[in-house]
N, C-alpha and C positions, 0 to 999 in steps of 0.2 A: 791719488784722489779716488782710490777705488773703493774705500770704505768698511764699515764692516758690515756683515752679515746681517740679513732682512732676520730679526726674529724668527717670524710666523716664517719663514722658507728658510731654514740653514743651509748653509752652503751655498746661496744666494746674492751675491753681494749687492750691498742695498743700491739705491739708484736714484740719487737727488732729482726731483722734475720740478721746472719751473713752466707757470703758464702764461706766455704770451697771447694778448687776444687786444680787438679794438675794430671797428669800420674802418678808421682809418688806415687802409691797407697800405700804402706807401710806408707811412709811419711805423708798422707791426712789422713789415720785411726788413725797413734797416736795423729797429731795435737786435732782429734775428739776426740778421748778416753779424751784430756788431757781438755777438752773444757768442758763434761759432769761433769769429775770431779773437775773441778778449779768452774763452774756454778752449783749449786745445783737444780734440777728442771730443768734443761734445758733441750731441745730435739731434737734427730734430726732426720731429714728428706731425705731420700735417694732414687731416684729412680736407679735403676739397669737396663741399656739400654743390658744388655746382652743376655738376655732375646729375643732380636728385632726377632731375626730369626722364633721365634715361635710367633709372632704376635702381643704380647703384652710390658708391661713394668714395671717389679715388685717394688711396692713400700713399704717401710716399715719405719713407726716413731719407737724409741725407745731412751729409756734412761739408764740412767750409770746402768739399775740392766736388763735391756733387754729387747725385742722385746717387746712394746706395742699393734701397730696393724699392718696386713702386705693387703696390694691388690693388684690389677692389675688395669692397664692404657691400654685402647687398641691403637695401633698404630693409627696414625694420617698421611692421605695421604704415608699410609709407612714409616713414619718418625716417628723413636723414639726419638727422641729431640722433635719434634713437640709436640709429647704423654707427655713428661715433662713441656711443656710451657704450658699445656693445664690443668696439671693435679696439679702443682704447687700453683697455686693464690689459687684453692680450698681447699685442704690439711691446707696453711698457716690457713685463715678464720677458719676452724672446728677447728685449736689448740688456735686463737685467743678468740674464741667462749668460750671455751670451761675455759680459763682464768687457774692463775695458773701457766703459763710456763714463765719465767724470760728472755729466752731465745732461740729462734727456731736455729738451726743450719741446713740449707740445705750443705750435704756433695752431691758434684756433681759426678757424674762416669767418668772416667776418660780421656775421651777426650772433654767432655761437659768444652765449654769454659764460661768464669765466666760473661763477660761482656754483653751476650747474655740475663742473667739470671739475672742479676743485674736491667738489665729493665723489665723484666717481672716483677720483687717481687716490683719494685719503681710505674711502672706503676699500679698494684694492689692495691696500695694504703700502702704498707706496708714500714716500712721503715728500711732500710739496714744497718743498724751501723758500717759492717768492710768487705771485701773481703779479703779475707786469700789464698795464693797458699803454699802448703805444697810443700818441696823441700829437696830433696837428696843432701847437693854439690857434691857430689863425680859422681853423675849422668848427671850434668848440661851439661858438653861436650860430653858424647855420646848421649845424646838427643838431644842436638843442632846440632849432625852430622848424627840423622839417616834421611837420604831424603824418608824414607822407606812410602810409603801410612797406612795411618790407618787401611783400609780395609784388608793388608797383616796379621796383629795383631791380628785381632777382634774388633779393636777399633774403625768403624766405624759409627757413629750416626746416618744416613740414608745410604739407597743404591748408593744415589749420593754425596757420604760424596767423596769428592777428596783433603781431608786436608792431611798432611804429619805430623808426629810425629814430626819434629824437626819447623815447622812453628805453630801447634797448642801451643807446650811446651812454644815457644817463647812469645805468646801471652796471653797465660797463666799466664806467669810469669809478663810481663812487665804492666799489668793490674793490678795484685793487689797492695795494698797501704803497704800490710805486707808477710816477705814469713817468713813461720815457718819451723822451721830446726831442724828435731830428731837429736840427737846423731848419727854421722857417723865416726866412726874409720878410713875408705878408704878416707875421703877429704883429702886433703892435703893444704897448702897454698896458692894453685897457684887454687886450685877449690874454694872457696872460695873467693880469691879474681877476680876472672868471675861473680861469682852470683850477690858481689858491684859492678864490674863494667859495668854488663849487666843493674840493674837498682838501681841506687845509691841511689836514693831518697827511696826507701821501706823498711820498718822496718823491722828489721831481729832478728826475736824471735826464741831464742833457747828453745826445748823444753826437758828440764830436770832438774838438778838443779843449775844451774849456777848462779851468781848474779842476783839478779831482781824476779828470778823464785822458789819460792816456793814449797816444796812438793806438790802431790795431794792432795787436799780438803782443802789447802790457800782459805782464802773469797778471793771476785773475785777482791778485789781491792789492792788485795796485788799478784795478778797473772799476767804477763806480759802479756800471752796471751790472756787472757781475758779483758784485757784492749786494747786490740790491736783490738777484736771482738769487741769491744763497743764504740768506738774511737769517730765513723762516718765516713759518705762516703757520696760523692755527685756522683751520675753515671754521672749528666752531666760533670761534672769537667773530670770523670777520663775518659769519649768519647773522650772531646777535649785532654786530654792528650797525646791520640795516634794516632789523625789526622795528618798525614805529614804536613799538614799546620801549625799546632800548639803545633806538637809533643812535648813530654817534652824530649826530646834525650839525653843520657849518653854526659857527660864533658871528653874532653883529662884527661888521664891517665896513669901510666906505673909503676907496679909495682909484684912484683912473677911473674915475667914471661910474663903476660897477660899484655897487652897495648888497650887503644882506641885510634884510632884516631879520629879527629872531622876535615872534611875537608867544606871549606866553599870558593867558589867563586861566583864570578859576570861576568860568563863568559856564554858562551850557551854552552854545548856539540856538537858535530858535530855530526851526526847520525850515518853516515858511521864509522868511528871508533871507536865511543862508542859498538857499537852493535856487533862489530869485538871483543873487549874486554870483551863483559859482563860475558862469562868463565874464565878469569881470575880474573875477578875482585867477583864475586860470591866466587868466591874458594878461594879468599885472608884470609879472614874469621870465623871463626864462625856463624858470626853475623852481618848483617851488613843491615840499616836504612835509610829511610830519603827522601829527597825533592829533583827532580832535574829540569834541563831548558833545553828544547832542540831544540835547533836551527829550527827553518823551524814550532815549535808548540810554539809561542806565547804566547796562551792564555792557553794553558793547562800547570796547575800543575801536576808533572807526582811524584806518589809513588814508591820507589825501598823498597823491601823486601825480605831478603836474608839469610835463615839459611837452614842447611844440605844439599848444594851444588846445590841449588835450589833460583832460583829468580823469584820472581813473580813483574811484571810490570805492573800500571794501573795508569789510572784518577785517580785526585782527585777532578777534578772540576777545574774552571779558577784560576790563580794569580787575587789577587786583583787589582794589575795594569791592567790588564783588562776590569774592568767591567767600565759602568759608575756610576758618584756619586749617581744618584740616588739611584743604588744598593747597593751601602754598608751599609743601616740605615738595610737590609734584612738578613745583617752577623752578625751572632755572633761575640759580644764585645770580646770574647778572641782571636776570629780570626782576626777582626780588630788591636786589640792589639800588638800581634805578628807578622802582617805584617809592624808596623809603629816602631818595635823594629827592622827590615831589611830592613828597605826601604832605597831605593837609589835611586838620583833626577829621573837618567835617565830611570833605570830599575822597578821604582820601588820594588816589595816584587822578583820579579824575580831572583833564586840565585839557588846554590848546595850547601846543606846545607845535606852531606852525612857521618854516623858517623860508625867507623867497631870498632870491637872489639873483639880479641882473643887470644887465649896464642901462642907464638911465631910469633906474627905481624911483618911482613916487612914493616915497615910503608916509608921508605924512595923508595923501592920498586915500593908499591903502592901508591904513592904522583907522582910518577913518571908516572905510568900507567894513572893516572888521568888525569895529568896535559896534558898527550900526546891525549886525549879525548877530549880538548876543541878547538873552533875553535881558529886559527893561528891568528896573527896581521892582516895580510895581510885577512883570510877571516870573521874577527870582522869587519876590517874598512869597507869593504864592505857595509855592513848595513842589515838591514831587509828585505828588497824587493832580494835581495841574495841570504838571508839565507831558506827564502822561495822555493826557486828550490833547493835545497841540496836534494840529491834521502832519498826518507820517507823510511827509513831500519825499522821503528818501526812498520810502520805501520800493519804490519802481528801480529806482538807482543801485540799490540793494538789492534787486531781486528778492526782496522777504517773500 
């Protein structure tokens, strides 16, 4: 399994890495234990941001019989994420050098999100074969609802780290292509099915012995997991996957309990009422996604992002109905794609394309709440040049 040769470094041999990551640290450790032992020779690589307070960022390789080598990374501008972006590409190199290893396994600490690191190790020249989030079901809803700061935890990756446990977990999750699942006596039906239907399309490897899953030390082509790590990944596919523009978003659903809704109009929001609602509509949820259009902002595509009672509001850049032709040979073909899979003559790609999803959903509820958010007949017909004096309620939220 030693491969051939890195291109860009001949003589090099290349060096499959897979990234493990997740809060759920029990959950990431056995995924890893079960990675070393399903890959013979494999190795992984961990840095420990716990460490940050004292200055540095302890790193350590090892494999299935233990600690090979251990160092330290100094912070970078105070940032221990940073110390890992920096200290990362070099480590990979010395084990690619160094030849022999079938497979590198970087195990992330546990608010380090995956997608961040997926382009450091692609941009390095190395190449990624699987992002893995290890995952508790039984944990998925109280993590989805602590709005708690990282920093409360110890979980925070720099001093200005202002992430929340339940939007990191979120991103976390919906990121990777596989989530691996220990053995959990506490899930129940109704947590499990959250995990499908927070991101349906992701492989959900159990890790024990269930069908598909062999003892420890199966070769690796009879090990689910491991063929989950070796799969492939493309970082740019899975970027666009979670652009609001071209999000891959959860499908209507409703089943143990938990329901999505997928709600989609061709209408603008009004500002004033939306903004009056966004505590209710935040709190409807779990979880909740997506693309919207707001009256009086044309050109801007606005992102909603919503887990543990917490929304965060931003840009994402124009609607494509915005720009001129010129500009769109400058957008990525998956984005072009997906606005011509929503276009409408008049509005063109312009729409709410907003998706929630949690166990005990009022979906009729909230359809209702919604619908009462969009501008009236009477202030639609009006037209644009209208909707443009509607008082900007967002704009503090925005920062404009």
């Amino acid at each position: 399994m030693s491969g051939p040769d890195r291109p860009d470094h001949p003589g090099r041999p290349a060096l499959p890495v897979v990234i493990v990551g997740g809060l759920h640290a029990d959950a990431r450790r056995a995924a890893v234990a079960r990675l070393l032992a399903d890959v013979p020779g494999s190795v992984v690589l961990h840095h420990d941001l716990a460490t940050a307070a004292a200055g540095t960022v302890v790193r350590t390789v090892r494999d299935a019989t233990g600690i090979l080598s251990a160092g330290e990374a100094p912070l970078v501008n105070d940032c221990a994420c940073c110390a890992l972006r920096e200290d990362l590409v070099p480590e990979l190199e010395r084990l690619a050098d160094a030849g022999g290893t079938p497979l590198a396994v970087v195990e992330l600490w546990d608010s380090v999100e995956p997608k961040a690191m997926a382009e450091v190790v692609t941009a390095g020249g190395f190449t990624v074969t699987g992002v893995i989030t290890a995952v508790d079901p039984a944990l998925v809803l109280p993590y989805l609802g602590n709005g708690d700061d990282l920093a409360e935890g110890g979980l925070a990756a720099a001093a200005t780290d202002q992430r929340t446990v339940a939007d990191t977990f979120a991103r976390q999750l919906e990121y990777a292509l596989a989530d691996s699942l220990p053995g959990s006596p506490e899930a129940d039906d109704e947590d499990h099915e959250l995990l499908a239907q927070l991101h349906p399309t992701a492989r959900r490897v159990p890790i024990g012995h269930g069908p598909g899953d062999g003892p420890a030390g199966t070769p690796a082509a009879t090990s689910e997991l491991a063929r989950a790590a070796l799969a492939g990944f493309d970082a740019e596919a899975a970027a666009a996957a979670q652009h609001p523009a071209c999000a891959l978003l959860p499908a209507e659903a409703d089943a143990h309990g938990v329901a999505t809704l997928v709600w989609h109009r061709r209408r603008p929001f009004h500002p004033e009422r939306l903004y009056a609602a966004l505590e209710d509509l935040t709190c409807a949820a779990a979880r909740s996604r997506g693309r919207f259009w707001l009256a009086g902002k044309a050109d801007t595509l606005l992102h909603w992002d919503a887990a543990g009672g917490a929304l965060c509001v931003e840009s994402a850049g124009p609607w494509l109905a915005s720009l001129p032709d010129a500009a769109w040979e400058l957008v990525p073909p998956v984005r072009r794609a997906a606005a011509a899979l929503d276009w409408h003559p008049e509005h063109g790609d312009r729409c709410q394309h907003l998706v929630f999803t949690s166990p005990g959903l009022d979906r009729d509820g909230l359809e209702r709440l919604l619908e009462s958010c969009l501008l009236t007949d009477a202030e639609y017909a009006a037209g644009q040049a209208a909707w443009e004096r509607l008082p900007p309620a967002f704009d503090t939220l925005l920062e404009v």
